[in-house]
C-alpha positions, 0 to 999 in steps of 0.5 A, a space after each residue: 723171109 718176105 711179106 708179100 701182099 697181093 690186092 688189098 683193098 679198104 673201104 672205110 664205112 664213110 666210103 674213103 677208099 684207103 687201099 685200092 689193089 695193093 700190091 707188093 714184096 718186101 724183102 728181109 731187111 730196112 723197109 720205108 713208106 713214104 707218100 702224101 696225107 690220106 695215101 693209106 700208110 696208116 691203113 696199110 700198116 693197121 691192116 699188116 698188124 691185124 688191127 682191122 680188116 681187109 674189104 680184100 686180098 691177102 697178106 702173107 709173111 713166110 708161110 704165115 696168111 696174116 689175114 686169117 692167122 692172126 694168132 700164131 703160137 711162137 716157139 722158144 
């Protein structure tokens, strides 16, 4: 299953842009985010978990929209 995420974007109310067309694939497996203090590690992983919103753009997970499923049923 890969997580797919096409032009994110996140501005914060105070105008620090955090997320700026963000674009990547990540395949099943061992990932790493690595980058400089206010790169938007942070922001990016808030807004994979639905912590906050996205200003823009989409983040899928299999046939899952992250964005606009957040709650999904899981069955056992």
């Amino acid at each position: 299953m890969q997580l797919i995420i096409t032009n994110l974007n996140k501005t914060y109310d105070n105008g620090v842009q955090a997320l700026k067309d963000v674009s990547l694939t990540i395949n099943q497996g061992m990932f790493g985010l690595l980058g400089p203090n206010g790169a938007g590690k942070s922001s990016l992983m808030r807004t994979i978990a639905t912590l906050q919103e996205a200003d823009s753009g989409s983040i899928s997970l299999g046939d899952i929209n992250v964005l606009t499923q957040k709650k999904m049923s899981v069955k056992h």
